[in-house]
N, C-alpha and C positions, 0 to 999 in steps of 0.2 A: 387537947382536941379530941382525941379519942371518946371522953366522956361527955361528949358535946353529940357527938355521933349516938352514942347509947343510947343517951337521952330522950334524942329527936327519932330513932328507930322504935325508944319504948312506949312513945306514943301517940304511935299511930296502930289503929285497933287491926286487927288481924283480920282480913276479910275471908271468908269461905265462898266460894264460887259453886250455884244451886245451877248442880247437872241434870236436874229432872226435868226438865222443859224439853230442854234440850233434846233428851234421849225420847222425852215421848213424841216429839213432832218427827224423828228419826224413827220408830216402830211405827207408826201411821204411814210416813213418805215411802220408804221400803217396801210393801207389800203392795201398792198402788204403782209404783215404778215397775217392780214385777208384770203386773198385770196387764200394765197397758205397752210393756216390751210384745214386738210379732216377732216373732220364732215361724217363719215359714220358710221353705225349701222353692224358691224359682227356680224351675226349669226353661233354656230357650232352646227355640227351632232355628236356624239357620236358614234366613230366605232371603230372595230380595225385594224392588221395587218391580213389576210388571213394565217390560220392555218389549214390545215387536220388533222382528227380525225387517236389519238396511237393507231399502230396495236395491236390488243389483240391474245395474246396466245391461245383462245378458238376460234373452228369455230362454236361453236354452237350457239343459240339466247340465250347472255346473256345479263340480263337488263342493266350491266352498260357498256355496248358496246356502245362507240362513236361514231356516224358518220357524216358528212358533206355533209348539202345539198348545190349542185350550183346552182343556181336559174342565167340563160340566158334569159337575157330581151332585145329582139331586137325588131325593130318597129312595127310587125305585130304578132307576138307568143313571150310566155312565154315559153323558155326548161325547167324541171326540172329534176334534177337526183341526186342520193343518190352515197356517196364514203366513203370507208372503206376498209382501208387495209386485214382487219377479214373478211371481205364479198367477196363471190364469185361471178361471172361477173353477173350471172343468179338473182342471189337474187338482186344485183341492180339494175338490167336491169329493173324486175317488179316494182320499183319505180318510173322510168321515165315517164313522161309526156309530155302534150306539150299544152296550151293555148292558142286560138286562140283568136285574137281583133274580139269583137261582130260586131254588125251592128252598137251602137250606138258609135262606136269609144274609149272603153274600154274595160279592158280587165277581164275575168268574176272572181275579186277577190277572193267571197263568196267561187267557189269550189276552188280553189288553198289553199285558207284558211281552208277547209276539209283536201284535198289530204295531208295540211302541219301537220295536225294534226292526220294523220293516222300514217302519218312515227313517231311522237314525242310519240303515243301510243302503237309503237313496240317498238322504242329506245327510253325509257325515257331519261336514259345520254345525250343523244344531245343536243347540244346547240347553234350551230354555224352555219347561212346560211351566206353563201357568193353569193353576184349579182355581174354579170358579164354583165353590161350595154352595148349596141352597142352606138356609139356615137351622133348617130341622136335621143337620143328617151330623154325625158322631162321631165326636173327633176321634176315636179310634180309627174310624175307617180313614181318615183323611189321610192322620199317621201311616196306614198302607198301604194307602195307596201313591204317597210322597216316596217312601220306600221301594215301591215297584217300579214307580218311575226313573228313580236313578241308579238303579241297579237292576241288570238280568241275574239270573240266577246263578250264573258263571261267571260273576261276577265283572261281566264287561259294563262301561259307563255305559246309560243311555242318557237319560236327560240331566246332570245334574244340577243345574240351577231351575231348581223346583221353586215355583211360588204362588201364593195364595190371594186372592184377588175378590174382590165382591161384582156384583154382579153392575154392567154399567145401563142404564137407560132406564 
């Protein structure tokens, strides 16, 4: 039996196996796979959904009365203005503001960073500013001014649920 095996193993031809195809559609696919790989670095911000502050049952100044600063950032002024359903037009009205871009082509942080911390020492409960960005103005500045908003320089909270909102109407 053994030479029955020999026999039938010696002929059958010996086939070589052509790696050249092979490896050439591997040098083409590899430099192309390369290429169309993205290698980019995402960064995110931490925000939320845009919420108004719950109307309270009381009109009077209670501490854990809600309210919602909207901080309008268009290219030359800062608007600021206080919302609460509990609050009368009058008692918001004295929270608005308006910030002007200095000479030096910024816009004067330090007191907006005051004025945000007067509203946060009548309405402790606050917690929530919303920016309403015009679309010309640079996300650097938005970055500092999100920054100023949740933190005094003393590192006390002021707003920390900062979020970024487009403009509605």
């Amino acid at each position: 039996m053994s030479g029955l095996m020999r026999r039938k193993h010696r002929d059958e031809p010996e086939v070589e196996v052509d790696m050249v195809p092979i490896m050439n559609m591997f040098l083409v696919l590899v430099p192309f796979l390369l290429m169309s790989a993205s290698f980019f670095h995402i960064k995110a911000i931490n925000t939320s959904v845009p919420v108004l502050a719950a109307a309270s049952k009381q009109k009077q100044m209670d501490p854990s009365l809600r309210t919602t600063v909207v901080l309008e950032l268009g290219k030359t002024a800062i608007n600021l203005s206080l919302q609460a359903d509990a609050l009368q037009s009058q008692e918001t009205s004295k929270w608005r503001r308006q910030f002007q871009k200095q000479v030096d082509d910024t816009f004067p942080l330090a007191l907006m960073a005051d004025h945000l911390g007067r509203i946060k020492n009548t309405y402790p409960a606050s917690d929530t500013l919303i920016i309403v960005p015009d679309g010309d103005v640079v996300y650097d500045t938005i970055i500092q001014i999100m920054d100023t908003a949740r933190y005094r320089e003393t590192e006390k909270k002021l707003f920390p649920n900062v979020v970024i909102s487009g403009k509605i109407g």
